[in-house]
Each structure stands twice: as structure tokens, then as C-alpha cells.
DOLOZA-371225 format. One record per residue: residue number from 0; residue in one letter; chain; x, y, z of N, C-alpha, C in turn. Coordinates in steps of 0.05 Angstrom, whole numbers, plus 5000, padded with zeros to 4 digits. Layout:
! residues N
[NUM; "a"; "A"; [X; Y; Z]; [X; Y; Z]; [X; Y; Z]] ...
//
This chain:
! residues 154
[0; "x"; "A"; [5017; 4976; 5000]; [5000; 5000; 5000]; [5018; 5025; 5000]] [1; "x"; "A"; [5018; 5047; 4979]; [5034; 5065; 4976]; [5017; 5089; 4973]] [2; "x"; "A"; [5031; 5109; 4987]; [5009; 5134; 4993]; [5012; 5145; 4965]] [3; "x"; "A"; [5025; 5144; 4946]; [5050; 5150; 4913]; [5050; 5132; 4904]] [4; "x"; "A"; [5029; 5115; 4875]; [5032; 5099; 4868]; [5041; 5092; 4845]] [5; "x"; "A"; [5049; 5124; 4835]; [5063; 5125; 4810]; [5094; 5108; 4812]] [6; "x"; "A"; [5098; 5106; 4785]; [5131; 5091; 4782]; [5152; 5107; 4794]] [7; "x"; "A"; [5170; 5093; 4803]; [5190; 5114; 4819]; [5219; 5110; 4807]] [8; "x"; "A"; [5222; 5138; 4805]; [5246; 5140; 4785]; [5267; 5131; 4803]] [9; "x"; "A"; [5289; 5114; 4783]; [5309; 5111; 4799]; [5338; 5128; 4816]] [10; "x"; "A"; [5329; 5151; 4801]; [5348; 5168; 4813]; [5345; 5187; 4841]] [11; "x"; "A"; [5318; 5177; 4840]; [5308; 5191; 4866]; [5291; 5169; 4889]] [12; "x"; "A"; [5306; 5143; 4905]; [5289; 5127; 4913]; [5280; 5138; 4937]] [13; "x"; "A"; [5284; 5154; 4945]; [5272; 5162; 4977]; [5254; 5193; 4969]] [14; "x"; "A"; [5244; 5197; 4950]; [5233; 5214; 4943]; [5209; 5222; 4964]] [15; "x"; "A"; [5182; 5208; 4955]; [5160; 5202; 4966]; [5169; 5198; 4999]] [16; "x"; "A"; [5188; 5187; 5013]; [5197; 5183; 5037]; [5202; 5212; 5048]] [17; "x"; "A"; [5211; 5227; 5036]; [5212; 5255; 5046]; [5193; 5276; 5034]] [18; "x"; "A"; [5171; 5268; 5027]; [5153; 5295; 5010]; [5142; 5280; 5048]] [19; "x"; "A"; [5140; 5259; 5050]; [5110; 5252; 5074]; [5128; 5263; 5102]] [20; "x"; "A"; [5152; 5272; 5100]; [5164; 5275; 5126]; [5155; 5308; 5121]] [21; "x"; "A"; [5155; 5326; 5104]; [5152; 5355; 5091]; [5126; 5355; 5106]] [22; "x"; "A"; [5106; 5339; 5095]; [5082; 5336; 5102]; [5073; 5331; 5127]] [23; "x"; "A"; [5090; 5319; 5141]; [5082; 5309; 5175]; [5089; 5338; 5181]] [24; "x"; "A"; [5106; 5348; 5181]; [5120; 5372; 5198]; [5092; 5399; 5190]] [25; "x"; "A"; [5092; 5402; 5157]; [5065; 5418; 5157]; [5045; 5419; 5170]] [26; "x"; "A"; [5038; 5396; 5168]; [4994; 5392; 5187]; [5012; 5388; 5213]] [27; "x"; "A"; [5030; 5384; 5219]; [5038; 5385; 5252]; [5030; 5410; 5256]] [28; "x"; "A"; [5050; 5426; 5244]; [5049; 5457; 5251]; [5007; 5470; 5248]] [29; "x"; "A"; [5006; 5461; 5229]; [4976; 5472; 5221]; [4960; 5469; 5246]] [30; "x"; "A"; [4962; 5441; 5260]; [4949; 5425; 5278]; [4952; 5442; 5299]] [31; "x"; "A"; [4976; 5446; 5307]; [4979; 5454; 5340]; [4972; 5493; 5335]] [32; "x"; "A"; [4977; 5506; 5307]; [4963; 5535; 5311]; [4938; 5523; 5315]] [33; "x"; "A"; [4921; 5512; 5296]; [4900; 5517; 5297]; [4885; 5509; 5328]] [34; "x"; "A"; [4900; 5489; 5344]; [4892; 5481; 5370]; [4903; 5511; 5397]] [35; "x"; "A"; [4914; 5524; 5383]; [4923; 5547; 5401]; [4906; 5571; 5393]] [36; "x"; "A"; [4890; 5566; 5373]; [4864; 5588; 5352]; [4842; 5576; 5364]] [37; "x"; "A"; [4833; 5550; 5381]; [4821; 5543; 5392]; [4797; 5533; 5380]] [38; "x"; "A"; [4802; 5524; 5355]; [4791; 5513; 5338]; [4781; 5481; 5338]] [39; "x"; "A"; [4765; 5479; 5329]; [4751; 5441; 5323]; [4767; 5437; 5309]] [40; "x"; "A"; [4782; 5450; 5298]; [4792; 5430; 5272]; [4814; 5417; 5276]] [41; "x"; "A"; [4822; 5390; 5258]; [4844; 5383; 5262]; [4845; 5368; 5234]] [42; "x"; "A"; [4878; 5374; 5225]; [4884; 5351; 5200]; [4899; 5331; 5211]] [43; "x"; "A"; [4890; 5302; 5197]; [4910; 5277; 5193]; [4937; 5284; 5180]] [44; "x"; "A"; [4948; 5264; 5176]; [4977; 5265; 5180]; [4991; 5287; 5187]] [45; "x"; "A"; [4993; 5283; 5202]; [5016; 5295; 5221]; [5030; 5278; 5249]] [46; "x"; "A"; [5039; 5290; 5268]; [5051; 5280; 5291]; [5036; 5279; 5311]] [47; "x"; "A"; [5034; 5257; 5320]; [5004; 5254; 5348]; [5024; 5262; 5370]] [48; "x"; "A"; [5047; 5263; 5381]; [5055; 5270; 5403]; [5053; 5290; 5417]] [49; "x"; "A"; [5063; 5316; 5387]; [5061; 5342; 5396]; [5029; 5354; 5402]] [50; "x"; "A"; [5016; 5339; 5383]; [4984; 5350; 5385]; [4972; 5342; 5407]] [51; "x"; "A"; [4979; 5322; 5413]; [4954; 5308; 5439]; [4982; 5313; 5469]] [52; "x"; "A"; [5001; 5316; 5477]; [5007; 5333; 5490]; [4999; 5362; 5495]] [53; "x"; "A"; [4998; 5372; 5470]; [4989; 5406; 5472]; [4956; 5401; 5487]] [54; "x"; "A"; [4948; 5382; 5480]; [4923; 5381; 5487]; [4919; 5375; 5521]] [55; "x"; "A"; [4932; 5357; 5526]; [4939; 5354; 5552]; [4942; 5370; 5573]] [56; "x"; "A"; [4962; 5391; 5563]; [4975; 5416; 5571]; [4959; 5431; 5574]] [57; "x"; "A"; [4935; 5436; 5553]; [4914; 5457; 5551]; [4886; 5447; 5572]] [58; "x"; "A"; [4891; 5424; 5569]; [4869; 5422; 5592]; [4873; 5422; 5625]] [59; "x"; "A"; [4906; 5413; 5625]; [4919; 5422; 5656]; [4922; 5449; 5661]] [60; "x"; "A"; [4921; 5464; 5638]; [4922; 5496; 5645]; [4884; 5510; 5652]] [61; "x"; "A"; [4878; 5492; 5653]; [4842; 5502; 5655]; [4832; 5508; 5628]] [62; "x"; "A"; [4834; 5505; 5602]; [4836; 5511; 5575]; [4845; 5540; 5572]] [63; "x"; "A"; [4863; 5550; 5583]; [4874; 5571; 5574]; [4897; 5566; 5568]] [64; "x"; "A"; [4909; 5588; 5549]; [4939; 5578; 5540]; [4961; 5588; 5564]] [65; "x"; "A"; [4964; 5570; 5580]; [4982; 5575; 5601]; [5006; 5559; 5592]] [66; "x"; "A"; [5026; 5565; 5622]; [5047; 5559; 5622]; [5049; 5530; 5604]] [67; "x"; "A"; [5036; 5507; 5616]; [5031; 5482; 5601]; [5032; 5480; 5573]] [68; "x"; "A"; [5015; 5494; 5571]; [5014; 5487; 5548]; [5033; 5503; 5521]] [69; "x"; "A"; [5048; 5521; 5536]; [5074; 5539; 5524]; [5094; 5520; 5524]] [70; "x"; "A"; [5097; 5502; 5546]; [5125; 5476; 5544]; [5117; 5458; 5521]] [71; "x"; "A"; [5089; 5449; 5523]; [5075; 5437; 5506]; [5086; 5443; 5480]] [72; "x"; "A"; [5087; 5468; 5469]; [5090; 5475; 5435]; [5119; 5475; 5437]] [73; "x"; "A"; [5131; 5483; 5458]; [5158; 5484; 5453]; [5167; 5460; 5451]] [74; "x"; "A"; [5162; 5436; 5463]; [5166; 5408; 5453]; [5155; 5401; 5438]] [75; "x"; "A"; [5132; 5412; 5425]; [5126; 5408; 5396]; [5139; 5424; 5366]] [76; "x"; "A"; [5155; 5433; 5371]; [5167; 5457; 5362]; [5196; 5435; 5362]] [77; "x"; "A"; [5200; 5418; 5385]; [5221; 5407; 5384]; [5224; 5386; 5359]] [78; "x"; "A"; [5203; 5373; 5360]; [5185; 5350; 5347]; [5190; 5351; 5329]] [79; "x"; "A"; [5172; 5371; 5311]; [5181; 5393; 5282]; [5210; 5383; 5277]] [80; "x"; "A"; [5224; 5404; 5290]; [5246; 5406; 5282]; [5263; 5382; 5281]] [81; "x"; "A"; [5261; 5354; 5294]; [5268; 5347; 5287]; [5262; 5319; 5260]] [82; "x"; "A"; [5236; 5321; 5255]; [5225; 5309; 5228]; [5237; 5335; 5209]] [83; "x"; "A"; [5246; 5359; 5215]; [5250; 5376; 5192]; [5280; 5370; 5183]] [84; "x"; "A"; [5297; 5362; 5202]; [5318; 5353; 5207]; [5335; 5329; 5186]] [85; "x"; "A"; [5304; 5306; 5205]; [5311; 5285; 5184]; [5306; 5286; 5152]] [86; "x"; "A"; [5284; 5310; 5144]; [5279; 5314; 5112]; [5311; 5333; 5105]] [87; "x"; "A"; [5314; 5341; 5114]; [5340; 5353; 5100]; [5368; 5337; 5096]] [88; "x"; "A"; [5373; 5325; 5115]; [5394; 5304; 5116]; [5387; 5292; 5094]] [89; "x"; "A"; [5361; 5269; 5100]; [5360; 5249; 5082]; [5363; 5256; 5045]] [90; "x"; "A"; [5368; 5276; 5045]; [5366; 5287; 5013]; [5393; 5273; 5007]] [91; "x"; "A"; [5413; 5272; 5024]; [5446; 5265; 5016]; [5443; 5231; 5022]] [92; "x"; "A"; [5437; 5234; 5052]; [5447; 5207; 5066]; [5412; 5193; 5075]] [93; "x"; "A"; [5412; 5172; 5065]; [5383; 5156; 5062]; [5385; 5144; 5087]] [94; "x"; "A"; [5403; 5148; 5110]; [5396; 5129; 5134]; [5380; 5157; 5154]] [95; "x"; "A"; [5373; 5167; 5148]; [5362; 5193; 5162]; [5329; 5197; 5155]] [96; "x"; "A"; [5328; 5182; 5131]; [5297; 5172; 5130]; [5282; 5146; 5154]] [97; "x"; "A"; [5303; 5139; 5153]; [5305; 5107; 5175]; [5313; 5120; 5199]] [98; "x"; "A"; [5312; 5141; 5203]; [5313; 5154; 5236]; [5285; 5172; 5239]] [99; "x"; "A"; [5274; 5178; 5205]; [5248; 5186; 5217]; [5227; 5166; 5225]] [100; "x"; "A"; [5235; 5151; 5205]; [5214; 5129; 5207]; [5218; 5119; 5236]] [101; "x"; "A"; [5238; 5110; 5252]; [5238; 5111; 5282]; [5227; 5127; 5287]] [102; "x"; "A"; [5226; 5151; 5291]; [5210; 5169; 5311]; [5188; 5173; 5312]] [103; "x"; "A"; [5186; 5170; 5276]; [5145; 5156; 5271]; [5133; 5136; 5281]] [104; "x"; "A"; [5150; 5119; 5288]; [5139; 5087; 5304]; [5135; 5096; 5319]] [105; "x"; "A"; [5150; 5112; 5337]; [5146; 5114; 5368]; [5126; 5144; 5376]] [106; "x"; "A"; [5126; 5154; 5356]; [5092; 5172; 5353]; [5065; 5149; 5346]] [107; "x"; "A"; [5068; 5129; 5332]; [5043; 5116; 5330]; [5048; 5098; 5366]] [108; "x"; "A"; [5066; 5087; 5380]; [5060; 5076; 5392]; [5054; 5099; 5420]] [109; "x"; "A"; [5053; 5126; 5413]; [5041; 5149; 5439]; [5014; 5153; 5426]] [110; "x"; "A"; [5009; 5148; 5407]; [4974; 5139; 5392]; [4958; 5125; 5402]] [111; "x"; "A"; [4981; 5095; 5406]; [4963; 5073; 5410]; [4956; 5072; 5442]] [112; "x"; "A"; [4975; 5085; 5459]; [4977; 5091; 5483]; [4956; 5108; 5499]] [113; "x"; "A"; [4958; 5126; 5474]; [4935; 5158; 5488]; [4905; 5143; 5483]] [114; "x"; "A"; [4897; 5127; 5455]; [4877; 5112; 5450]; [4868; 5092; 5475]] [115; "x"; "A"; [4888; 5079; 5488]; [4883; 5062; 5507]; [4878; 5056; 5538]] [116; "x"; "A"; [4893; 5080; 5534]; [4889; 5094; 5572]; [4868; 5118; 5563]] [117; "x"; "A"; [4845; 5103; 5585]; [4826; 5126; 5586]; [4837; 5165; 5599]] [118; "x"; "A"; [4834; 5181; 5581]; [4840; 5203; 5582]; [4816; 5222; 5587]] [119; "x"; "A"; [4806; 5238; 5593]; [4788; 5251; 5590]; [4787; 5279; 5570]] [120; "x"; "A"; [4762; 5276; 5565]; [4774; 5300; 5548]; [4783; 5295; 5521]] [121; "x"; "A"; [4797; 5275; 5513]; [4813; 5275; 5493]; [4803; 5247; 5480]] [122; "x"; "A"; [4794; 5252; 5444]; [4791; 5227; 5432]; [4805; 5225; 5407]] [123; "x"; "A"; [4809; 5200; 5405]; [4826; 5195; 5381]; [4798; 5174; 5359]] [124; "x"; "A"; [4815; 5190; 5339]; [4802; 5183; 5309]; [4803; 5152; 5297]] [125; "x"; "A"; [4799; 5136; 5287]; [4811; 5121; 5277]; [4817; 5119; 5250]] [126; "x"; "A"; [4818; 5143; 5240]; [4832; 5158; 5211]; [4866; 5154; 5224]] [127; "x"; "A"; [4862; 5168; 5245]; [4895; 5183; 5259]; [4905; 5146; 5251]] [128; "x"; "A"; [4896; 5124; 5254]; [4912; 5094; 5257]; [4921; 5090; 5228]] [129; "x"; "A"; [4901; 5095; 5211]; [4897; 5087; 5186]; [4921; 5100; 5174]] [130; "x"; "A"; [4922; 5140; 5179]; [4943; 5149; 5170]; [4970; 5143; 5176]] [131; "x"; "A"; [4967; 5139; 5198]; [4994; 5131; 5209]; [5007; 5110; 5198]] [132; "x"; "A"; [4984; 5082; 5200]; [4997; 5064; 5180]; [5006; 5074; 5147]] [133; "x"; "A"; [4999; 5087; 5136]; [4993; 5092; 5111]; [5029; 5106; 5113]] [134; "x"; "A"; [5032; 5117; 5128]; [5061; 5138; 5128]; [5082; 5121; 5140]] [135; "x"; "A"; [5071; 5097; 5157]; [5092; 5086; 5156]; [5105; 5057; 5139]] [136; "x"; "A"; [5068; 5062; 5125]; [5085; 5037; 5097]; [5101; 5050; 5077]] [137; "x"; "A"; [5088; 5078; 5078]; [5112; 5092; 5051]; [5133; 5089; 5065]] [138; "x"; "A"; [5135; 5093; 5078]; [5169; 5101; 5098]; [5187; 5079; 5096]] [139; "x"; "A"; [5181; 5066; 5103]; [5180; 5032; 5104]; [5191; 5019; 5070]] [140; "x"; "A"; [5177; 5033; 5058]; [5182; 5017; 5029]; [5206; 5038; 5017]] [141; "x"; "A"; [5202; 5060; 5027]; [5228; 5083; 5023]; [5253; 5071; 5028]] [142; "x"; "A"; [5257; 5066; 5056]; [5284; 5055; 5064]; [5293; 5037; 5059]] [143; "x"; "A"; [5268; 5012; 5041]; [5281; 4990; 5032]; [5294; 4998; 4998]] [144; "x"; "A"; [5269; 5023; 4987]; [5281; 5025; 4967]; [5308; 5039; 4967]] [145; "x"; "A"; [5316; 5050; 4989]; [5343; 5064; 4981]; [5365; 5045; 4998]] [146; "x"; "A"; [5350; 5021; 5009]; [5377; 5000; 5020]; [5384; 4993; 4998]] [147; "x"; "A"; [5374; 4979; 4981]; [5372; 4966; 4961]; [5388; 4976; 4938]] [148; "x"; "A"; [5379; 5013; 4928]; [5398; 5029; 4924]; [5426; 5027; 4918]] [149; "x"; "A"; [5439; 5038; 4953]; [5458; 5032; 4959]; [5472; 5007; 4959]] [150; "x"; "A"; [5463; 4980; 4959]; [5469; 4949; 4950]; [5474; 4946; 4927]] [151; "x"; "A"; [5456; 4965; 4913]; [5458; 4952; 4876]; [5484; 4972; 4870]] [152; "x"; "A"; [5490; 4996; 4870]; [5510; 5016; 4874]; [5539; 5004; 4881]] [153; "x"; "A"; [5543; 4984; 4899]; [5565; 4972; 4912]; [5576; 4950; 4895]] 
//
């Protein structure tokens, strides 16, 4: 299952692997203004850590944007930066897609976590599972296409 199901050129195998890391970091950012605009809204793909922490934060502050929820963005701000991190690297060096894709696992498994421990206040989608899978099979098929890459290269 590929979020890009067009043919993929060979000169670019981690392509699609970094448009979806571009993309996490965007609706991240979109997500947590628009949750500080105090808005219903929320987009899929993005990063569940920083969002449903901010949320956390916002409701330990009484729903006002307090101190909480200021640590909140600033560790979401951390988050960002470093999925922005891994898209820039990986343009040279393809094992930096395989460090986002770690950090994506371990955002779907603060998903499967926040989903499972009753929280109040706070509900999860089951789009948010679907996407998540969906970003981490591209990711997934990214790093094999640029292991593989690098193998056939040698």
C-alpha cells in the first residue's frame, strides 16, 4: 500500500519518503496553531505527540493557553524540528529517512497509548491509525528502496 503509486524513478528512491516527512511537519504545525486558535479542527497526518500533548497541557492549564501548554509547543516545536531535520539530511544520506521512520513508530505507539488509557477530554480518530499506517508503509518501502539502492551501487 503506497500513499505515491506512481513509478518511481530511479534516481530519486527516497523521494515520496521525504515529500511525507515535509508533510508530517506541515499539518503538525497547522494542527497545534490551529489548536492554540482554539479551533475544532484538526488535519490527519501529522505527529500525534506534539498534538495530543498540547492538548493535555491545555486542559491542565484550565483551557487557557498557560504555562503548560507553552512547554507543550515548545516540545512540539522540538518534534518539528526534528522530522524537519531528518527531511533535510536524508536528501544526501538515506539512513536519516530510517531515523524518521523511528521516531514515527514511536509517535504511532504514543497513539496507540493515548487511545488506550482512558483520558478525559481527549479522543482519538481512527483515521489518525489508518494514517499513520499509511506513512509508515511509505516510509517503510522508502528505506528499503534506498537499502537496496545503495546494494545495487556497491
Amino acid at each position: 500500500m503506497s500513499l505515491f503509486p506512481q513509478a518511481r524513478k530511479p534516481a530519486q528512491p527516497a523521494f515520496y519518503g521525504r515529500v511525507c516527512l515535509l508533510l508530517i511537519v506541515i499539518f503538525t504545525a497547522v494542527n497545534l496553531t490551529l489548536l492554540c486558535l482554539r479551533t475544532d479542527q484538526y488535519f490527519l497526518f501529522s505527529a500525534s505527540l506534539p498534538y495530543y500533548l498540547t492538548v493535555l497541557a491545555k486542559i491542565a492549564d484550565g483551557g487557557v493557553n498557560g504555562t503548560y501548554m507553552h512547554m507543550a509547543m515548545g516540545f512540539g516545536l522540538v518534534v518539528m524540528g526534528v522530522y524537519l531535520l531528518c527531511w533535510f539530511k536524508s536528501k544526501k544520506n538515506r539512513k536519516w529517512l530510517f531515523y524518521a521512520m523511528v521516531f514515527f513508530c514511536v509517535d504511532t505507539l504514543v497513539l496507540v497509548v493515548i487511545c488506550f488509557v482512558p483520558i478525559p477530554n481527549v479522543e482519538v480518530d481512527i483515521m489518525d491509525f489508518i494514517f499513520h499506517a499509511c506513512v509508515l508503509s511509505q516510509m517503510l518501502q522508502e528505506v528499503g528502496a534506498a537499502k537496496a539502492a545503495e546494494e545495487k551501487a556497491e
